[in-house]
Backbone bond lengths (Angstrom), bond angles and torsions (degrees), N, CA, C in turn:
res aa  C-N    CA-C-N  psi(-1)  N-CA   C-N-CA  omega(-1)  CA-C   N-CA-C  phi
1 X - - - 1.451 - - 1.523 107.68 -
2 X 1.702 121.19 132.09 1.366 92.31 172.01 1.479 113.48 -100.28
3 X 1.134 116.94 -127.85 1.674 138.58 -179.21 1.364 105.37 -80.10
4 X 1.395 137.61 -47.90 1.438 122.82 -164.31 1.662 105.70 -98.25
5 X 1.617 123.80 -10.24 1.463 133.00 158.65 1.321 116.52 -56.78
6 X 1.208 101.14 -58.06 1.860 132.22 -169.54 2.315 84.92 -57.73
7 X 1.325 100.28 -63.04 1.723 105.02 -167.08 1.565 101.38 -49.44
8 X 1.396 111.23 -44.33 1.416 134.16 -145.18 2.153 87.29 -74.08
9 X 1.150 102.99 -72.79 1.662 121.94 -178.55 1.664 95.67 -41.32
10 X 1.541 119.29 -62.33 1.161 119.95 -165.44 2.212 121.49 -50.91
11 X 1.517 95.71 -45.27 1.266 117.86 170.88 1.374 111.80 -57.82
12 X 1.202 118.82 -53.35 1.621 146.87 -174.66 2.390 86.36 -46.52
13 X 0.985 83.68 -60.48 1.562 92.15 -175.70 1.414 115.25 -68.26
14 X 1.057 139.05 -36.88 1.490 152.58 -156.07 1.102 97.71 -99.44
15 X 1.624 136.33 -42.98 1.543 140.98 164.08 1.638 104.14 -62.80
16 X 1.503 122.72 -12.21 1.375 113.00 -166.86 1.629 115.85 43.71
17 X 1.045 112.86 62.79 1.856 144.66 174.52 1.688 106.31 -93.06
18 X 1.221 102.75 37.61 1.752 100.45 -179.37 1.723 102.40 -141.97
19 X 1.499 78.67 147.46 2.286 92.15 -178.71 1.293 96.40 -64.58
20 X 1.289 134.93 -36.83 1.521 134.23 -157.55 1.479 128.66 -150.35
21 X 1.023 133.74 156.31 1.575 121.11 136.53 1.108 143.85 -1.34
22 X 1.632 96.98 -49.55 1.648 112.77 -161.22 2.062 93.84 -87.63
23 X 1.285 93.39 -32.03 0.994 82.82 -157.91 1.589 103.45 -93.21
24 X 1.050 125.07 4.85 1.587 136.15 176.45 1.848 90.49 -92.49
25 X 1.124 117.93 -34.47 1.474 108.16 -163.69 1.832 108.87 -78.52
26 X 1.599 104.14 -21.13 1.386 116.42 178.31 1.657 110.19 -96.16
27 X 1.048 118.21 -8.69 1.520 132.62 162.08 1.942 99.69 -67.95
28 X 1.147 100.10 -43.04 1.897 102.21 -155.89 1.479 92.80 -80.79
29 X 1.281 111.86 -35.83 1.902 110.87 -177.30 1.611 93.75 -78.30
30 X 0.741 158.05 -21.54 1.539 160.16 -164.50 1.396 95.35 -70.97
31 X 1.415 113.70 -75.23 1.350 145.93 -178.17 1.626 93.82 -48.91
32 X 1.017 125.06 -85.54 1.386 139.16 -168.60 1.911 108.15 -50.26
33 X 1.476 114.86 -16.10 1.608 113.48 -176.97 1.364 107.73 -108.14
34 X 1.419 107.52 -5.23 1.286 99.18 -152.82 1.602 104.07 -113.11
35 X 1.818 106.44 -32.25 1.105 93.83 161.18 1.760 121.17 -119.73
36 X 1.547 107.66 58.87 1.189 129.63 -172.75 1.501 131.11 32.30
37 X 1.421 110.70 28.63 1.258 110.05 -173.89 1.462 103.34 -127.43
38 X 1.553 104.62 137.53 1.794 112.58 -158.78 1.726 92.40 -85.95
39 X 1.277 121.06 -19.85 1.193 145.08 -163.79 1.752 112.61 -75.34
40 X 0.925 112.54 -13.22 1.568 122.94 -157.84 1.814 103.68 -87.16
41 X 1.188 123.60 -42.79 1.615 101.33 162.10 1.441 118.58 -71.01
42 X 1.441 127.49 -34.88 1.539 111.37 149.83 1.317 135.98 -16.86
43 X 1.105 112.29 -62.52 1.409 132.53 154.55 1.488 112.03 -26.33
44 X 1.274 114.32 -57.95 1.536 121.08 -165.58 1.591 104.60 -92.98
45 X 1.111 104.27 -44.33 1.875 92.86 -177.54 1.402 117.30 -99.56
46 X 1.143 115.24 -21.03 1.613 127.11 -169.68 2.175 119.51 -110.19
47 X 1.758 93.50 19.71 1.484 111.25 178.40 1.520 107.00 -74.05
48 X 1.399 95.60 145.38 1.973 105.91 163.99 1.427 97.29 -60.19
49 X 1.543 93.84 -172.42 1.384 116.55 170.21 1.732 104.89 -91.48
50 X 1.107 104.85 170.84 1.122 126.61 -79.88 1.563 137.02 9.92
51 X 0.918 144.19 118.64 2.117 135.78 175.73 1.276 99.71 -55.08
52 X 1.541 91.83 129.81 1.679 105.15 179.93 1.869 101.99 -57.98
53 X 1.485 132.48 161.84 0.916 146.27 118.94 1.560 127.62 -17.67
54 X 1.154 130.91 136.69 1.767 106.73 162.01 1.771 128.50 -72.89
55 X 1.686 90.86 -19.44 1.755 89.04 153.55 1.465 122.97 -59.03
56 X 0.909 94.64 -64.25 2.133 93.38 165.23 1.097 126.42 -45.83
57 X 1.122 122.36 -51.42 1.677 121.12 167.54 1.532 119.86 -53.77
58 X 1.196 109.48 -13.34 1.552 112.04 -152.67 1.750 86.73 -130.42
59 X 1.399 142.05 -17.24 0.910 121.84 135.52 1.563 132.30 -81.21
60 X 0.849 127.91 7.06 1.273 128.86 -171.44 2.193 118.54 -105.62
61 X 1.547 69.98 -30.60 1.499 89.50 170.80 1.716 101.81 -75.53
62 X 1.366 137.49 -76.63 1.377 152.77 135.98 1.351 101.13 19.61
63 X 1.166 133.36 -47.45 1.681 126.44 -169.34 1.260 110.80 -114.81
64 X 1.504 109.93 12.47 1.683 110.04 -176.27 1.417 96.13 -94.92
65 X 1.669 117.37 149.56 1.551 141.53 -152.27 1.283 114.76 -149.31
66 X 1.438 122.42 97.93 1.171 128.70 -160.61 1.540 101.35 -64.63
67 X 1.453 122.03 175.09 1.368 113.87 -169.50 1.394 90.33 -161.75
68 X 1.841 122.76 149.28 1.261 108.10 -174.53 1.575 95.26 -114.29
69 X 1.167 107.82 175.05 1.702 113.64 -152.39 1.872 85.64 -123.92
């Protein structure tokens, strides 16, 4: 996925642009598999104030790097 998918998906969600649940919940795994960060609806529902942008969400997710413990 790149940068303007990742922006594109993220907005898509944050506008709530979905028939359902199901299909907002397969939007968030999309987002969340694609650009490897488990972290990425956090981003969208669980932001301070100001609400991120979907550029922000969608970069921030994008540069996250899993790490093993």
């Amino acid at each position: 996925m790149n940068r303007e998918e990742a922006i594109h998906l993220a907005q898509r969600i944050m506008d709530a642009d979905y028939a359902d649940d199901a299909e907002c919940d397969a939007m968030i795994a999309a987002l969340e598999r694609e650009t490897a960060c488990p972290h990425a609806s956090d981003y969208i529902f669980w932001a301070l104030e100001p609400p991120p942008t979907a550029e922000e969400v969608a970069d921030r997710a994008m540069v996250y790097k899993p790490f093993a413990l």
